[in-house]
N, C-alpha and C positions, 0 to 999 in steps of 0.2 A: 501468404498469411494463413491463419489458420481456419482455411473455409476449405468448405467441402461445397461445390458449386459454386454460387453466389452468396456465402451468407458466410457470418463469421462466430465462432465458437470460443468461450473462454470456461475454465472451471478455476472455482476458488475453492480450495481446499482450507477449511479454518482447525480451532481446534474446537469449537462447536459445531459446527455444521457443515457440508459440501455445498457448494451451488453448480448449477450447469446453465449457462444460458445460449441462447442464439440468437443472432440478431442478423439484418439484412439494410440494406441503404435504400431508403425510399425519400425522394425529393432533396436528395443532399443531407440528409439523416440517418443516427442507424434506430431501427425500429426494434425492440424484441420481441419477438414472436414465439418463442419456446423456452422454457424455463423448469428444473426437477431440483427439488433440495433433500438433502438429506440429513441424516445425525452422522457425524465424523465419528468414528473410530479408528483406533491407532496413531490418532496425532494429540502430541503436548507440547503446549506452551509453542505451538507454529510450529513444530518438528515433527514428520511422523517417524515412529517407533514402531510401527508395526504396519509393513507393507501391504498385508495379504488385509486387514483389515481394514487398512486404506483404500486400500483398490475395493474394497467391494464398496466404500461409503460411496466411493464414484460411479460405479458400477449404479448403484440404485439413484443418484440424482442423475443420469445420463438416460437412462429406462423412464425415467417420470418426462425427463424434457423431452423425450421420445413420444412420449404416448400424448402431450403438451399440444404436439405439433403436427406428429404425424412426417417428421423429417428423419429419416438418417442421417449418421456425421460420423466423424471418422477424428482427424485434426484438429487438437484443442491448444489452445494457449494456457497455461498454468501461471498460478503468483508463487511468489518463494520469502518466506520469512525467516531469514536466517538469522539469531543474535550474536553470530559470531561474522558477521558481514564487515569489510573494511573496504573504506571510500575512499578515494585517491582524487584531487583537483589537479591537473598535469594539462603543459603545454605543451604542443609540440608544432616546431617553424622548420619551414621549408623556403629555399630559395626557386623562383618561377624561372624556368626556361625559355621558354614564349614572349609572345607580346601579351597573353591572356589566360587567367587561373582557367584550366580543365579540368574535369573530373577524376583526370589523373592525379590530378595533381594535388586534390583532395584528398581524394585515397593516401596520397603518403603523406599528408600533413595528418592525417587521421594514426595514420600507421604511426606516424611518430611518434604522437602523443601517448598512443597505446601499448608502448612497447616500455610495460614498466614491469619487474623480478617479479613473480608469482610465487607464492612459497608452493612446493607439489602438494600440498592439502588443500590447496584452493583454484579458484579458475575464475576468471574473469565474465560476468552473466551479461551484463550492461554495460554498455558505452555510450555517454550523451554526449554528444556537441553541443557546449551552450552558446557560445559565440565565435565567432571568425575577423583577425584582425589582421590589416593589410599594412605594411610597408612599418612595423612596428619598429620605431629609433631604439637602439640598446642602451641608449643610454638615459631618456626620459621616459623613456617603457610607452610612448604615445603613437597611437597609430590609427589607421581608420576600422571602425568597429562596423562591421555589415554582418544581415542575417543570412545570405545567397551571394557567395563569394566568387560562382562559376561566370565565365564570362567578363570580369572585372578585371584592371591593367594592376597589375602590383609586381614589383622585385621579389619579397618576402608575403605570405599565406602562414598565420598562426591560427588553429586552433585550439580553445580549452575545451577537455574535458570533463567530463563526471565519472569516474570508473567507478564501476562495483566488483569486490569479489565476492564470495561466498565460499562456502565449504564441498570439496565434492561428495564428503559423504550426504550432506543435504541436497545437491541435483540430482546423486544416482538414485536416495529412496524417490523423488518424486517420478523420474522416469521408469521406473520399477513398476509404480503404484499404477503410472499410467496406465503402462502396457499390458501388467495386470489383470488391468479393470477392461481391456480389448481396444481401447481406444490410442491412438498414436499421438506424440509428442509432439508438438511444432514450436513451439519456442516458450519459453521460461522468465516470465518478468517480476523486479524487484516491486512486491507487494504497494509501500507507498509511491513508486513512481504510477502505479495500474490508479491507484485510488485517487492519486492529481489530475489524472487526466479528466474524471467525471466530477471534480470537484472545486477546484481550484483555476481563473480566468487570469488571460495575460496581463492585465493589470495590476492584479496583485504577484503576479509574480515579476514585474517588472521592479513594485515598490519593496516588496520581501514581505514574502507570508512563509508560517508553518504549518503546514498539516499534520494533526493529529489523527492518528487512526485507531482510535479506541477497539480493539476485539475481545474475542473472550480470551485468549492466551497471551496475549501480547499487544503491545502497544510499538505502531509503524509511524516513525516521523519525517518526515521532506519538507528543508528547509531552500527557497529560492528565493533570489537575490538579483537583481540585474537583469532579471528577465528569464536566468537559469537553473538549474537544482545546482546548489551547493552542496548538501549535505543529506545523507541519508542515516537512520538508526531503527535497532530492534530493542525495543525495552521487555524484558520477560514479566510483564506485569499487564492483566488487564480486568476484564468484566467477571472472569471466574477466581483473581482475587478478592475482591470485593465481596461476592458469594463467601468466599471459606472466611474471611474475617468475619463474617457475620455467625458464620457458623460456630467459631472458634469462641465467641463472644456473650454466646447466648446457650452454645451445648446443644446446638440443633443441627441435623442433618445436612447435607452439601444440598438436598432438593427442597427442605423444608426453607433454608434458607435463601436458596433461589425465590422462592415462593415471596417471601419477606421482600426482599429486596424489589419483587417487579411489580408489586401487589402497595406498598408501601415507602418506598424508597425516594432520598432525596438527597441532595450532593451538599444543602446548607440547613444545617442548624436553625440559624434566623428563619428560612423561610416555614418553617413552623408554626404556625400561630396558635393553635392547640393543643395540646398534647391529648394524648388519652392512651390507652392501656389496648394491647394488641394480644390475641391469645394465639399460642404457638402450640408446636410440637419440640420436645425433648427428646433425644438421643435414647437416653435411660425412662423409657414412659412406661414401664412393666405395669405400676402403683397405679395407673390411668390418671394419675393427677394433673389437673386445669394447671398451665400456665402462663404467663402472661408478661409483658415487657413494655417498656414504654415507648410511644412514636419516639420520640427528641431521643432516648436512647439510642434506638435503631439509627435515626440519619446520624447519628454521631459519630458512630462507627463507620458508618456508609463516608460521612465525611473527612472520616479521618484516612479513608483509604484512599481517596480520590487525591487528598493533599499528598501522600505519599507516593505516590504515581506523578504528581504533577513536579515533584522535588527532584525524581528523577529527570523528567522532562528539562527541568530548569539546569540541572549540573552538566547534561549532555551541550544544552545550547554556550552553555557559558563555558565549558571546556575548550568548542571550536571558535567564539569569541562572535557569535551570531546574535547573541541579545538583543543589543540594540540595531539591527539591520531590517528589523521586522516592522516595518512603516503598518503594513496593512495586517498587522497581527498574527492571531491563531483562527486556524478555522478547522471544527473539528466534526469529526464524523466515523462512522464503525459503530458496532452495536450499544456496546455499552458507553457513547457516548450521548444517548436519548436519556438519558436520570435527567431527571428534571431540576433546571439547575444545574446542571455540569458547568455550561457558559456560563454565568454569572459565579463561579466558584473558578475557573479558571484565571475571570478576569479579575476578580478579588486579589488572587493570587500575584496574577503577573502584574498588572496596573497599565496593559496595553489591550485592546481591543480583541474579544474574543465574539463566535459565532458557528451556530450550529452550519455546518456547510448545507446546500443545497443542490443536485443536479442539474447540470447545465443540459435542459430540457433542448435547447439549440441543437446541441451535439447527439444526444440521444435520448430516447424517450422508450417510454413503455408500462403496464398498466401500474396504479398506483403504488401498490405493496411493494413493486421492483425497486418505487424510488426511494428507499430508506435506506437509512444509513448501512443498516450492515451488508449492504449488496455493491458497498461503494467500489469494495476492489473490481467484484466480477462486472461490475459494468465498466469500470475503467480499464480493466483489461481487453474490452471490446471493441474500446475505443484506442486504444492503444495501439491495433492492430488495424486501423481503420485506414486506408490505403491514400485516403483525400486529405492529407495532411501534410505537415514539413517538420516534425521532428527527427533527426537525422540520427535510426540508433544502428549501432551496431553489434555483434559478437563475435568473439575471438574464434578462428579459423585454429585449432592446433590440438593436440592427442588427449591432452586432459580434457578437452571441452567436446561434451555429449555433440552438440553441433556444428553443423559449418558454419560458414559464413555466411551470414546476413544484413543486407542492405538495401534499406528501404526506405522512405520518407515520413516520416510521422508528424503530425500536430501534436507540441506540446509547451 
């Protein structure tokens, strides 16, 4: 995992901010105890564009969680937002030799499934096991579904799973950026599976929930179903469009309207009750002249961005025909998904259950400010790598892929 000693390390790189955290397991928990953030540079819309600029934002939230804690670390876990990511659901059935599925024998039912054409511009990051099916009839597709398949009688061992690619020009900038910044690579995970982990319970994902992960460049969605992730996506849309329509709108600055937006901002119209007149800054303010705008204006726009983000949301799920699989909803979380009103403008929208997510304090904890939203990935990534668990990931073993092979147990 990605610890140095006893303690486990993740970095999120956003396109607003860096985080660096550390965490350590105390009573069957992970605890953080070191924490550095910074201002990103060199990343847009989830992609960095400029390494040397990247590495240093890492550089300085690694120094603050440094000085935080008073820890060295070396080994970090990264997220990777890639909007050119393509997810593959694939089985792959193996016949059992024995009287009893082994871990061999995993291993090649795993192997099977994972042995799908890479195009050479991509490489496979992620590999989920969502479930394990025994003695499956070819002909009524019926078989026996278990979560821990080792040691059970079966002729045939089917597993599904979740593959992700991504782009290697997006793995190499972040291993770049890493190493860069001095710090060493340990493994690389798909942004909204980091953010499920801290946010999302096997209950809802038994019934089917979507995670939304509002950030300032983009928006990360994981859809599960049956207990597994179905589906992943990167929507290039997020907290800093929002920002520039408001700018665009009013003829105010990308910070002036930042301002607007966090100072006054609201996701619905209705929830309004008064208007009044709001004095800003103009782009062109040479003349020094007062100007002024109206609240219902401002959320209007504020709301008109949100529904256009959520439209997106809605063609993705309805392309892969997930709509109605979603029993237990949306549950949303990432920075810019605190606008007040976001949840109730979601569930306007969709007309199924929406909710601001909250940290699964169980799984891991740490001081107040940690548990907001937009720290969902780096905490998830934490837990992601968190050793007491049974989610079963893996990555591809071969020349395009920065890493070996990896094989461990996760909860997810």
């Amino acid at each position: 995992m990605a610890r140095d000693d006893n303690f486990i390390v993740s970095v999120d790189i956003g396109s607003r901010k860096t985080v660096v955290l550390l965490a350590e397991e105390v009573n069957g928990r992970l605890e953080v105890f070191g924490h550095g953030i910074s201002e990103s540079s060199g990343v847009k819309k989830g992609l960095i564009n400029n390494v040397k600029q990247a590495a240093q934002a890492i550089k300085t939230a690694a120094d603050e969680a440094y000085l935080s804690c008073n820890t060295n670390f070396h080994h970090v876990s990264v997220n990777i937002s890639d909007p050119h990511l393509t997810v593959i659901n694939r089985e792959g059935q193996i016949f059992i030799a024995g009287d009893e599925i082994s871990e061999q024998d995993l291993d090649a039912a795993t192997k099977t499934a994972r042995a799908v054409p890479t195009p050479t511009n991509k490489q496979v990051i992620n590999s989920v096991s969502n479930c394990y099916t025994l003695d499956k009839d070819p002909i009524t597709h019926q078989g026996v579904v278990v979560d821990q398949p080792i040691g059970q009688e079966a002729k045939t061992l089917e597993v599904a799973m979740h593959i992700v690619t991504v782009s290697n020009q997006c793995v190499n900038a972040i291993d770049q950026s890493i190493r860069t910044s001095g710090l060493g690579l340990h493994n690389i995970v798909l942004n909204s599976m980091a953010s499920s982990e801290a946010y999302i319970t096997q209950d809802e994902k038994d019934s089917g929930v979507c995670l939304i992960d509002i950030g300032a460049g983009v928006t990360n969605l994981s859809v599960f179903t049956k207990g597994g992730i179905t589906y992943s996506a990167v929507i290039q849309n997020g907290g800093d469009q929002i920002t520039q329509d408001i700018s665009d709108a009013f003829d105010a600055s990308f910070e002036e309207a930042e301002r607007l937006k966090l100072k006054y901002g609201n996701a619905q119209v209705k929830s309004i009750r008064e208007d009044g007149l709001i004095k800003f800054q103009q782009i062109d303010d040479s003349k020094g002249c007062e100007h002024y705008l109206s609240h219902q204006s401002l959320v209007e726009v504020i709301e008109q961005s949100y529904l256009s983000l959520f439209s997106q949301i809605r063609q993705n799920l309805k392309s892969q025909k997930l709509y109605r699989s979603l029993k237990s909803g949306f549950v949303l979380t990432g920075g810019a998904s605190k606008m007040k009103d976001c949840d109730a403008l979601l569930l306007s929208c969709f007309r199924i259950r929406a909710k601001q997510g909250r940290v699964n304090t169980d799984r891991i904890t740490a001081e107040r400010s940690i548990l907001e939203p937009e720290y969902a990935c780096a905490l998830g990534l934490l837990l992601f790598e968190y050793d007491e668990s049974d989610l079963r990931v893996t990555q591809e073993d071969n020349e395009s892929n920065i890493f070996g092979k990896i094989k461990r147990q996760f909860k997810f």
